[in-house]
NUVOLO-550136 format. One record per atom (N, C-alpha, C, O): atom name; x, y, z; residue in three letters. Coordinates in steps of 0.2 Angstrom, whole numbers. Layout:
BEGIN
+----+-------+-------+-------+-----+
: at :    px :    py :    pz :  aa :
+----+-------+-------+-------+-----+
: CA :     X :     Y :     Z : ALA :
...
+----+-------+-------+-------+-----+
// end
This chain:
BEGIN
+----+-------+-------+-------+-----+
: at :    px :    py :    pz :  aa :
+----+-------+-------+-------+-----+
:  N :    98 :   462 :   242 : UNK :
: CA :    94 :   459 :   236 : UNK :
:  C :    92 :   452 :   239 : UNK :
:  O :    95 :   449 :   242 : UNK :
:  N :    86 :   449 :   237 : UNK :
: CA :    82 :   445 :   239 : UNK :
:  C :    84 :   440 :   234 : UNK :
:  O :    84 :   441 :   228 : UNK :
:  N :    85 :   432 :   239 : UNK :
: CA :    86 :   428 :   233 : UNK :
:  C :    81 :   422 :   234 : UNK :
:  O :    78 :   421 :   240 : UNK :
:  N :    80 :   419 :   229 : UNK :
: CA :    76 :   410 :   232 : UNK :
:  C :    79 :   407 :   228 : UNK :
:  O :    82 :   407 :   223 : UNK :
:  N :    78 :   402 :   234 : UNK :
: CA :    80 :   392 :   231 : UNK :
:  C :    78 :   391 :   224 : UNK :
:  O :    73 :   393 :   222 : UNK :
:  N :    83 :   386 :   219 : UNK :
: CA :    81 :   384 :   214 : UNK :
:  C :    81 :   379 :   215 : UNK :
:  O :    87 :   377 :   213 : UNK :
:  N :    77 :   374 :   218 : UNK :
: CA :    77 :   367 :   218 : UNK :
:  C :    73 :   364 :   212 : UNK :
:  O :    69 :   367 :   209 : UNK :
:  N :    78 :   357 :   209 : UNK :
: CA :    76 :   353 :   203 : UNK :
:  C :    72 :   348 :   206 : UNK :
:  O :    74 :   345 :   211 : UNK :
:  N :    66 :   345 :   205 : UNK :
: CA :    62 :   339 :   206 : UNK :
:  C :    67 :   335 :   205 : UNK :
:  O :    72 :   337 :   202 : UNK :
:  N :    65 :   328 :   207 : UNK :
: CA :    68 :   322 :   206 : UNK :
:  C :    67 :   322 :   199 : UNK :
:  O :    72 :   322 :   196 : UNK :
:  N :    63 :   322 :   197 : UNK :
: CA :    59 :   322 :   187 : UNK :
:  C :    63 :   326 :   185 : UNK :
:  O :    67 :   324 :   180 : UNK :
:  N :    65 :   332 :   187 : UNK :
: CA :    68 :   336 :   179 : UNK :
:  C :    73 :   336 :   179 : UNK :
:  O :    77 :   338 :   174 : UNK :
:  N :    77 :   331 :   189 : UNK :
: CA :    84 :   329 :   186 : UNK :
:  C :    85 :   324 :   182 : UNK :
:  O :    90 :   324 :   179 : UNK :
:  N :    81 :   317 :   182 : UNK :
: CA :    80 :   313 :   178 : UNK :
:  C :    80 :   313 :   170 : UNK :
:  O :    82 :   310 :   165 : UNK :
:  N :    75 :   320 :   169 : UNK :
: CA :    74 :   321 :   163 : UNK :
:  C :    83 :   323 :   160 : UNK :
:  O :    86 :   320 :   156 : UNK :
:  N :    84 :   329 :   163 : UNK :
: CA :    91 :   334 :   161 : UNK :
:  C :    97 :   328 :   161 : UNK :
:  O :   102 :   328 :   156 : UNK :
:  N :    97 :   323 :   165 : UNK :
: CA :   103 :   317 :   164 : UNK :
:  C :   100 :   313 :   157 : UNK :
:  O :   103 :   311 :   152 : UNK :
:  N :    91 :   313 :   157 : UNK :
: CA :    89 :   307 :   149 : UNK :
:  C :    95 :   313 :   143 : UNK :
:  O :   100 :   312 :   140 : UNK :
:  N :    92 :   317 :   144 : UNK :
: CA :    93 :   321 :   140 : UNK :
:  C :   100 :   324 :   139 : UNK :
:  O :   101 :   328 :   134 : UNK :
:  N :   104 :   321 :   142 : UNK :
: CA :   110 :   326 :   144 : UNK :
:  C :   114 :   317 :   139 : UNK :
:  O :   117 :   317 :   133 : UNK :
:  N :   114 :   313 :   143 : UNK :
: CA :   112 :   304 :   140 : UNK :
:  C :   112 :   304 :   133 : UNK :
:  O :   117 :   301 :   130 : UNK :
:  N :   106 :   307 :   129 : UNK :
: CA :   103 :   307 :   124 : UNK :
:  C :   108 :   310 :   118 : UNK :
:  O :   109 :   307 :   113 : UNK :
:  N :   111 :   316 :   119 : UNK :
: CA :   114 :   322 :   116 : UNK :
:  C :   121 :   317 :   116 : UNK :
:  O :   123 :   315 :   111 : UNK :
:  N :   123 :   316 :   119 : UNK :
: CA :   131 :   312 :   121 : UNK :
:  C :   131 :   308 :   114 : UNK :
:  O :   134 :   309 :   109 : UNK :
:  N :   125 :   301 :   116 : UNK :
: CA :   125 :   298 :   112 : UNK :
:  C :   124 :   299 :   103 : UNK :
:  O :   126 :   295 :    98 : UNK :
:  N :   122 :   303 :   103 : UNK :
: CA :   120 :   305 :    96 : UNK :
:  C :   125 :   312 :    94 : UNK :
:  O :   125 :   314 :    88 : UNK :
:  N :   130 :   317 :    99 : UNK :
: CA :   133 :   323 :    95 : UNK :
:  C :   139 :   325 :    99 : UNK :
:  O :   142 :   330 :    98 : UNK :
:  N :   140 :   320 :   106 : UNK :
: CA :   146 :   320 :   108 : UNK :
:  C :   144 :   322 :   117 : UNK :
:  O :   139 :   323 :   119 : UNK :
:  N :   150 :   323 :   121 : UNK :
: CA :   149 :   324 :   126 : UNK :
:  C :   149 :   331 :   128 : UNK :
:  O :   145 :   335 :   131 : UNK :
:  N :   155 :   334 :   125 : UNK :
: CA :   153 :   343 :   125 : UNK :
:  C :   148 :   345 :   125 : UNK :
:  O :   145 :   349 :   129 : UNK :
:  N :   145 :   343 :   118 : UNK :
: CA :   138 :   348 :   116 : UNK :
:  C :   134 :   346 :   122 : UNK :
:  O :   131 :   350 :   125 : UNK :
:  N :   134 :   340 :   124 : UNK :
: CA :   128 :   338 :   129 : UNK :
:  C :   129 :   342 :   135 : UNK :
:  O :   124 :   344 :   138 : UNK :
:  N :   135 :   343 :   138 : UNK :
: CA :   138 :   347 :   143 : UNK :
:  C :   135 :   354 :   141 : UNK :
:  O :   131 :   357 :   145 : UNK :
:  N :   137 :   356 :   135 : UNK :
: CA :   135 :   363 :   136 : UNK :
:  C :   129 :   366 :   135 : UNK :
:  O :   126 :   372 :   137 : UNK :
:  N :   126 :   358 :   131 : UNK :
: CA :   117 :   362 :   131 : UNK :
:  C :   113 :   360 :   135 : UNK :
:  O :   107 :   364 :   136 : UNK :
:  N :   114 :   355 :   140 : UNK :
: CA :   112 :   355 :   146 : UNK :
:  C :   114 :   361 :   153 : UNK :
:  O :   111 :   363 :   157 : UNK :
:  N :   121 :   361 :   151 : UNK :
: CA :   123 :   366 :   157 : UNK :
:  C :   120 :   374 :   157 : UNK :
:  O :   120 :   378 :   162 : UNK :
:  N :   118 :   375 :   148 : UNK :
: CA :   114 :   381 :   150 : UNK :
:  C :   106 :   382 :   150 : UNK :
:  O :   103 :   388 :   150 : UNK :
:  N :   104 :   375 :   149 : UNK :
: CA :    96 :   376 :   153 : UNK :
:  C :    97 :   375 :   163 : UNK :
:  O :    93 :   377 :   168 : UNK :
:  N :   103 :   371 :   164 : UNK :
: CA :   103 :   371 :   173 : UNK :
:  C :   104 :   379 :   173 : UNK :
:  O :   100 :   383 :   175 : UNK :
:  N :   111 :   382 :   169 : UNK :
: CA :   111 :   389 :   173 : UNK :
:  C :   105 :   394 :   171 : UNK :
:  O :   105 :   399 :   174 : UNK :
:  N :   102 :   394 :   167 : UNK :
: CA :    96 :   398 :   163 : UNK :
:  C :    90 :   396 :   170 : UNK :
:  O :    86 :   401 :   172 : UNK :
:  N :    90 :   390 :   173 : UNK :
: CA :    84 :   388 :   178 : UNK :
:  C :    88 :   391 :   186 : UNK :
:  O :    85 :   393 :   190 : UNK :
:  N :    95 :   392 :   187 : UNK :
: CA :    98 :   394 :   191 : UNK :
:  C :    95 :   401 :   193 : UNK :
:  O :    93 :   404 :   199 : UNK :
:  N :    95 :   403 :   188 : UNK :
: CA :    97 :   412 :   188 : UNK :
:  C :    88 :   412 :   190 : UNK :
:  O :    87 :   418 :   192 : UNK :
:  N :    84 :   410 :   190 : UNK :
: CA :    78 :   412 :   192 : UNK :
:  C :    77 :   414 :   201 : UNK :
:  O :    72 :   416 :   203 : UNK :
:  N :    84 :   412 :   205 : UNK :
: CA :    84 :   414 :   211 : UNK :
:  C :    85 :   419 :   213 : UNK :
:  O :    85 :   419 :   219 : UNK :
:  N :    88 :   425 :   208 : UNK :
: CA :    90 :   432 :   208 : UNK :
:  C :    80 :   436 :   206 : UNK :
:  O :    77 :   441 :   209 : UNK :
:  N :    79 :   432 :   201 : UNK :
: CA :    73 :   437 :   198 : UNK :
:  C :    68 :   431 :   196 : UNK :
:  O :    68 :   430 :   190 : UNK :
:  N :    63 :   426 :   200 : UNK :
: CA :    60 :   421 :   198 : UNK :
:  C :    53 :   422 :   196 : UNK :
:  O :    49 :   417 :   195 : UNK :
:  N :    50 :   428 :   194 : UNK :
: CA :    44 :   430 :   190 : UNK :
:  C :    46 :   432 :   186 : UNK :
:  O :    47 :   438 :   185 : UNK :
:  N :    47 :   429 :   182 : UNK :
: CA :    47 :   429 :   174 : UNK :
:  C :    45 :   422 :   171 : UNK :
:  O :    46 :   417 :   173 : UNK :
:  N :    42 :   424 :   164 : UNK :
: CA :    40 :   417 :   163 : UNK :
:  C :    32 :   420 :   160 : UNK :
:  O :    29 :   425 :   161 : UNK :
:  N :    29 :   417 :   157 : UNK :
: CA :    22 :   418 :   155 : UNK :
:  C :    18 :   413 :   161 : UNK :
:  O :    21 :   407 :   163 : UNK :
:  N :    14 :   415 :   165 : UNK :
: CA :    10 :   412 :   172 : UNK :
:  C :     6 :   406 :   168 : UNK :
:  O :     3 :   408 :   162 : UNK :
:  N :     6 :   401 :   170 : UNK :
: CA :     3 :   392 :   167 : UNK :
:  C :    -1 :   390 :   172 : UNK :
:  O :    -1 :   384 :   173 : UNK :
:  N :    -5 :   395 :   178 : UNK :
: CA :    -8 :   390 :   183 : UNK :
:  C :   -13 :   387 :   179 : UNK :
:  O :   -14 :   382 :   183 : UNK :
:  N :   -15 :   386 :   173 : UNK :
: CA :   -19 :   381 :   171 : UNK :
:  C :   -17 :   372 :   173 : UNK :
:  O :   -20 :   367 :   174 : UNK :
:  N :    -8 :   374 :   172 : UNK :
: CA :    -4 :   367 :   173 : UNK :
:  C :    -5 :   368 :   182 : UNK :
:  O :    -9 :   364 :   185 : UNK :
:  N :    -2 :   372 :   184 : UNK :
: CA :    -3 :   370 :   193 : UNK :
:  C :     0 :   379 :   197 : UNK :
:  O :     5 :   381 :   196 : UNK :
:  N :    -4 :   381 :   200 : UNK :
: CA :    -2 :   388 :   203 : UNK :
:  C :     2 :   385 :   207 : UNK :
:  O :     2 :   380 :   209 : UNK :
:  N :     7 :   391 :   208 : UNK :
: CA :     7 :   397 :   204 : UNK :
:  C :    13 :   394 :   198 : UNK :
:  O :    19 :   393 :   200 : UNK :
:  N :    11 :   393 :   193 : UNK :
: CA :    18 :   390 :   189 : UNK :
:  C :    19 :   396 :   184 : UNK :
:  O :    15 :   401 :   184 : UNK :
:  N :    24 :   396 :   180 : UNK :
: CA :    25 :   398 :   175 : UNK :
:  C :    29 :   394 :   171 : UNK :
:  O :    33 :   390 :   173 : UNK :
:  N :    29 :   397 :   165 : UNK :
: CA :    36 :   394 :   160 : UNK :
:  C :    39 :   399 :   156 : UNK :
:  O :    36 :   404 :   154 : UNK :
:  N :    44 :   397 :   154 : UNK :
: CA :    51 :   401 :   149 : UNK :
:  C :    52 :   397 :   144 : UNK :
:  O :    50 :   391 :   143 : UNK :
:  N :    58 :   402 :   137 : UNK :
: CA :    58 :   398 :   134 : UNK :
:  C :    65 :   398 :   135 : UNK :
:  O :    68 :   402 :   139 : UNK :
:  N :    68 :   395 :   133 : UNK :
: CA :    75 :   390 :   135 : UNK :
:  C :    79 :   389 :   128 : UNK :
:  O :    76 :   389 :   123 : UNK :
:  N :    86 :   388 :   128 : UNK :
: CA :    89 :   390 :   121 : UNK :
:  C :    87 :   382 :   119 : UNK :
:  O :    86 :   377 :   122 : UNK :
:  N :    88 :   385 :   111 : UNK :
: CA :    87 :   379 :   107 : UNK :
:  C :    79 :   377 :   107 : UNK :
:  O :    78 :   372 :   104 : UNK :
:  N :    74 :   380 :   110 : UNK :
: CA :    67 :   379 :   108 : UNK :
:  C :    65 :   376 :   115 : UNK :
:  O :    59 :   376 :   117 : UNK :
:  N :    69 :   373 :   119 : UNK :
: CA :    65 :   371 :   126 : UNK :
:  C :    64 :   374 :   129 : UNK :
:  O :    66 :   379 :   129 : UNK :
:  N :    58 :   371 :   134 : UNK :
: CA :    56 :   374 :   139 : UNK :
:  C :    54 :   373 :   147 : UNK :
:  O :    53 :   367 :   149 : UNK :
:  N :    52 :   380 :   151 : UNK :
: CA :    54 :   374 :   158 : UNK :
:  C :    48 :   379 :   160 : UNK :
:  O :    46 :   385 :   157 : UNK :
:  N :    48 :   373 :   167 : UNK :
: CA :    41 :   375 :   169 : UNK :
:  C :    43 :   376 :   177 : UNK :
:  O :    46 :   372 :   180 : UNK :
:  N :    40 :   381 :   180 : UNK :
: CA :    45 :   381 :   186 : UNK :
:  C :    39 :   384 :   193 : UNK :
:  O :    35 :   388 :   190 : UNK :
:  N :    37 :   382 :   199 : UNK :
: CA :    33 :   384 :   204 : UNK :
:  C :    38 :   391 :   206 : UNK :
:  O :    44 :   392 :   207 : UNK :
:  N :    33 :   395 :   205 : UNK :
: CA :    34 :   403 :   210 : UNK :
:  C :    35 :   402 :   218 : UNK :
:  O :    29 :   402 :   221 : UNK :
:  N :    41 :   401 :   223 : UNK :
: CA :    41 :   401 :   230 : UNK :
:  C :    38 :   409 :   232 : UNK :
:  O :    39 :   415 :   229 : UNK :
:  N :    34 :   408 :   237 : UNK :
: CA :    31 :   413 :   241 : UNK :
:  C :    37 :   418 :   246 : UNK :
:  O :    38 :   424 :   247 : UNK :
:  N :    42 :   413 :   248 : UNK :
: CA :    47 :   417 :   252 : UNK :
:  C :    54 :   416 :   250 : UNK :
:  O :    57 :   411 :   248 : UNK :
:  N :    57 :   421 :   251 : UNK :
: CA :    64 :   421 :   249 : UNK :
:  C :    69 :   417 :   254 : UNK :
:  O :    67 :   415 :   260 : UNK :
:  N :    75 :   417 :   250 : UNK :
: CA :    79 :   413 :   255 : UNK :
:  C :    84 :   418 :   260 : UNK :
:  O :    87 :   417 :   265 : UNK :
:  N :    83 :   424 :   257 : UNK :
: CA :    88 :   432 :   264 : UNK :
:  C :    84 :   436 :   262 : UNK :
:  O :    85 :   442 :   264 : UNK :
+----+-------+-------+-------+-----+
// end
């Protein structure tokens, strides 16, 4: 089975800590643990199967996006080569 890198930009790890930040301050630290932890593993799991997603080259080829629990969503570049 072919897999690929799930690299995070510097931005969306900044964003995932505002946000991770955010949730803490306002509904505790758990929640922010868990609602962050399963957009990282929902963004993970695109290295088993990373064509999914509605295609967004209008934002930047080849992108696409997903939607994400809780109404978010992520936007992610399609790699050309696998990692094995």
């Amino acid at each position: 089975m072919k897999t690929y890198a799930v690299v995070f930009t510097p931005r969306a790890e900044r964003q995932l800590a505002e946000l991770y930040a955010y949730i803490a301050d306002h509904d505790g630290a758990l929640r922010a643990e868990k609602f962050v932890g399963e957009i990282v593993a929902d963004c993970l799991s695109l290295s088993s199967f990373p064509a999914r997603g509605a295609k967004r080259d209008d934002i930047r080829p080849p992108c696409a996006s997903r939607a994400l629990p809780d109404a978010c969503r992520s936007r992610f570049l399609l790699a050309s080569e696998p990692m094995s």
